[in-house]
C-alpha positions as CSV (number, residue, x, y, z in Angstrom):
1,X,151.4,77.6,-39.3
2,X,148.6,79.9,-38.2
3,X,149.4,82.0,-35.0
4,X,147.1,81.7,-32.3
5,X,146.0,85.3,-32.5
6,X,145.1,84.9,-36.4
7,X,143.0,81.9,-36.0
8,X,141.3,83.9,-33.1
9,X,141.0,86.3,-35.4
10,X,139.9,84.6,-38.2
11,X,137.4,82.5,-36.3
12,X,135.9,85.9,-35.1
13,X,135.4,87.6,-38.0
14,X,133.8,84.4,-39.5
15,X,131.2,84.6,-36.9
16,X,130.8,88.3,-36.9
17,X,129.6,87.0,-40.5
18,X,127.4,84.7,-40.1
19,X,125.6,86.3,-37.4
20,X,125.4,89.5,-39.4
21,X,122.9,87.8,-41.9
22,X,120.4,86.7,-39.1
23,X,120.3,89.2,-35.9
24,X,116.9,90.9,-36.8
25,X,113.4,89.0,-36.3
26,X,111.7,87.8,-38.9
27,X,111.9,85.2,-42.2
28,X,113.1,87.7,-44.5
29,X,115.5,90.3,-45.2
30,X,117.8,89.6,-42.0
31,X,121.1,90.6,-43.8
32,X,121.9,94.5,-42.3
33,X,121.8,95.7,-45.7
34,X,118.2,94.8,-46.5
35,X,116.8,96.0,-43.0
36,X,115.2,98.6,-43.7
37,X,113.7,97.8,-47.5
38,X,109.8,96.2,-48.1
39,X,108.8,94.4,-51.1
40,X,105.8,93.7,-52.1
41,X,105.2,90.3,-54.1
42,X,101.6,90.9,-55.7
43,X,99.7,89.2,-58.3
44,X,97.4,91.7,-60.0
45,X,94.7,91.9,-62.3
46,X,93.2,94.5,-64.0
47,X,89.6,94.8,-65.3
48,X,88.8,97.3,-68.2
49,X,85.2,97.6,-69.6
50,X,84.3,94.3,-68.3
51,X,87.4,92.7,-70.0
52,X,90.7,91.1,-67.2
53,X,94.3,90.7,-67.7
54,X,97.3,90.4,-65.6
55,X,99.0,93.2,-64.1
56,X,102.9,93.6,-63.6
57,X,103.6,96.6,-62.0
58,X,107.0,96.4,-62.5
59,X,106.9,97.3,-65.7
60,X,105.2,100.9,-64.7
61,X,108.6,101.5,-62.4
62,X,111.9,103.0,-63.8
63,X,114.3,100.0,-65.0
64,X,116.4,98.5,-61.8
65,X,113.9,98.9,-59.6
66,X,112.8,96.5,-57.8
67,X,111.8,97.9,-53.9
68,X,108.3,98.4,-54.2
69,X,106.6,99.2,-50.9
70,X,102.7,99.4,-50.0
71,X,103.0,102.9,-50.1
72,X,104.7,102.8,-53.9
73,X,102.2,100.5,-54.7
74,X,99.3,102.2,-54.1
75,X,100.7,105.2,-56.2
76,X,101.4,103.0,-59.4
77,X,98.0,101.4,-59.3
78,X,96.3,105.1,-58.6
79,X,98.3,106.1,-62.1
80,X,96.8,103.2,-63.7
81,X,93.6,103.7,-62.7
82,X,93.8,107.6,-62.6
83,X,94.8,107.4,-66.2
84,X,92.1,105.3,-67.7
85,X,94.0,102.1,-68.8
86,X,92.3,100.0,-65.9
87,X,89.1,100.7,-64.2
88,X,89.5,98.6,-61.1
89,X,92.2,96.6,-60.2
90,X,91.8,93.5,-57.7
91,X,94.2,90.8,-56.4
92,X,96.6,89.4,-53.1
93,X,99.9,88.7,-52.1
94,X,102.8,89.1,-49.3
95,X,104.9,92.2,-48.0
96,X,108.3,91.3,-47.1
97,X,110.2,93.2,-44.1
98,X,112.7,93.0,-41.8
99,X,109.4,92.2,-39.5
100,X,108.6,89.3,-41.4
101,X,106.0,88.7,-44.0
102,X,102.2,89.8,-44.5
103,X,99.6,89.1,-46.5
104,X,98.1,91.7,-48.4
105,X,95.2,92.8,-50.5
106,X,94.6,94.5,-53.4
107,X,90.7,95.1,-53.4
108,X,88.8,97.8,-55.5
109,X,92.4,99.8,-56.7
110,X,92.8,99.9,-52.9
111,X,96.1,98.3,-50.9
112,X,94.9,96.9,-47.7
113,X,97.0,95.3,-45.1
């Protein structure tokens, strides 16, 4: 049988925890570990000599990544504009924080919050 100091201690730990995934504000990214990262959830598209198509710029980052920013953002689609594959790029989505979420716009090549 459990002493009462190790249920004590048990139970606190538990809720050391638990309360560990939820003390910031916000909807997302409440666990300590993700506090301080932004994602950026974007759908994209390209337009090139009057022709669209989609745009992932995940597959513009180095493999594994995944923590993409406003600021990172704006530098991949400056690359893909800067180096002639898209002339303007256009589209909307959500920046996740430890703040909560966001909409945000992708308008003319141009990230606006």
């Amino acid at each position: 049988m459990l002493s009462a100091v190790q249920i004590i201690a048990t139970v606190a730990l538990v809720a050391w925890m638990i309360t560990g995934f939820t003390p910031l504000p916000g909807r997302w990214l409440r666990w300590k570990m993700f506090c301080r990262a932004t994602f950026t959830i974007t759908s994209l598209t390209g337009t090139k000599d009057g022709r669209t198509a989609p745009v992932n710029v995940y597959n513009y980052l180095s493999p594994g990544s995944f923590i993409l920013g406003p600021p990172q953002l704006q530098t991949v689609l400056d690359h893909l504009t800067g180096s002639g594959r898209y002339d303007r790029i256009d589209g909307h989505g959500r920046v996740l924080s430890a703040r909560g979420e966001q909409r945000v716009e992708v308008r003319g090549s141009r990230v606006v919050l």
